[in-house]
N, C-alpha and C positions, 0 to 999 in steps of 0.2 A: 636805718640811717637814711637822712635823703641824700640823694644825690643829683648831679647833674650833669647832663649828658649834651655837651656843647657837640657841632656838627655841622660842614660846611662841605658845600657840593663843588668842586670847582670846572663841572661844565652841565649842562642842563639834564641830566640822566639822573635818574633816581634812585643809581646803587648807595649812594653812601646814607639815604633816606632808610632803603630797607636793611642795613646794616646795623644803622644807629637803634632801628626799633628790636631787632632779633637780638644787640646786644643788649637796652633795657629789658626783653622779654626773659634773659636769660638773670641780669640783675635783681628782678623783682621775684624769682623764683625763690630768692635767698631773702625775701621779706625786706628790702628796700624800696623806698619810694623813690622813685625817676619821674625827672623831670625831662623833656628833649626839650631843646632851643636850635633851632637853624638860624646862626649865624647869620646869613644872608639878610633873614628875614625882619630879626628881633634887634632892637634897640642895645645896646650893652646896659648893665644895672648890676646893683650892688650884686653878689653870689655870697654872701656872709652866713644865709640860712641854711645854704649845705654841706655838707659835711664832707664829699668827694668832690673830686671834678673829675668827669673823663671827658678827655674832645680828639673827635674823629673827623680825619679831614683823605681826602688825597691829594695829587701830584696835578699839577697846572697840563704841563705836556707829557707825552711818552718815553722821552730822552732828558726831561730836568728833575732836578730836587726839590724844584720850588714847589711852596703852598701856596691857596689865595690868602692875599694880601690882606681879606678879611677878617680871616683868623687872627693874626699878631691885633690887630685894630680893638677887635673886641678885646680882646685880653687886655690889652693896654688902656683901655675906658672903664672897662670893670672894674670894681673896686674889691678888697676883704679877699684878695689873691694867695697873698704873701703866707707862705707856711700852708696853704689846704695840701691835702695826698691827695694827690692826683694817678690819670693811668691816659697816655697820650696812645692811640691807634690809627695806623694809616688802610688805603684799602687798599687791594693787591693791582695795581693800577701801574704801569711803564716797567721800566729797566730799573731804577736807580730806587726800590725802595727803602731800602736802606738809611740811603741819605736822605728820604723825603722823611722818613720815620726819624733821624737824629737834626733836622731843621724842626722840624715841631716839637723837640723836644728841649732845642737851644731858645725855642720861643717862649716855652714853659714855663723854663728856667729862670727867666730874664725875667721874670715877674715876678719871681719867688715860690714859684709852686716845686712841692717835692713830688717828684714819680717814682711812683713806688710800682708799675708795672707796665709795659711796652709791648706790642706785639702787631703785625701784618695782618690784618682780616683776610680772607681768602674767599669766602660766601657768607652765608646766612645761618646756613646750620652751625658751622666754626663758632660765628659771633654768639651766637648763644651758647653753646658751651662755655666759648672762654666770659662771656656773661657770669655762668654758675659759677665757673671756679674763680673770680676775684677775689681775694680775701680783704672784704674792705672792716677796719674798726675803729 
C-alpha cells in the first residue's frame, strides 16, 4: 500500500527527522511504499494517491499542548482527506504529551481523517517497531 508519512519539526533539531525515517523504515519492512513530506518544507497537494496517512509532529514548548501551526495549514490545503485511515504520533518531547497527542488528533479529525492508531514515539528503535506492527489495509 503507499503511504504517507507527513512530519513537522517544531524547533530546529532533527529528532522528529530521524523518527519519521525509523518509523518509514520499520513500515517498508511490511512491503509498503513510504513517502516522507516535511511539512515545513513541501507545498500542500492533493494525498488522493495514498492509502494511509501517518503525520508526526511534536510540542512547540515544554510546558504546552501546542503543535506548529503548520501542521493544521497543511492539512487544511490538502485535498482527498476526508475518510483516509490514518495513525497521528507525537515525540516524547515536554510534560503534557498527552494533550499534544489529542491536539493533533482533534486536528485530524477536523478534516475528516479516521485514526485508526495513536501513540508517543520515545526513540528510534520504538519508531521502528511500532513501524512493523501497524496494521495498515
Amino acid at each position: 500500500m503507499r503511504v504517507c508519512l507527513l512530519f513537522a519539526e517544531s524547533d530546529k533539531s532533527t529528532k522528529i527527522e530521524k523518527l519519521a525515517s525509523s518509523l518509514a523504515k520499520g513500515l517498508e519492512l511490511n512491503s509498503h511504499l513510504v513517502t516522507l513530506i516535511d511539512i515545513e518544507k513541501e507545498v500542500p497537494k492533493s494525498l488522493a494517491q495514498y492509502n494511509y496517512i501517518v503525520v508526526l509532529t511534536s510540542t512547540n514548548s515544554f510546558l504546552g499542548k501546542n503543535i506548529p501551526n503548520s501542521v493544521e495549514k497543511f492539512l487544511v490545503q490538502s485535498s482527498s482527506l476526508g475518510g483516509k485511515r490514518s495513525s497521528a504520533f507525537v515525540a516524547n518531547k515536554g510534560l503534557r504529551k498527552q494533550k499534544t497527542l489529542l491536539t493533533l488528533m482533534k486536528i485530524m479529525e477536523k478534516q475528516g481523517m479516521f485514526i485508526t492508531f495513536s501513540d508517543i514515539l520515545t526513540n528510534e528503535s520504538f519508531a521502528l517497531e511500532v513501524g512493523k506492527r501497524i496494521k495498515i489495509s
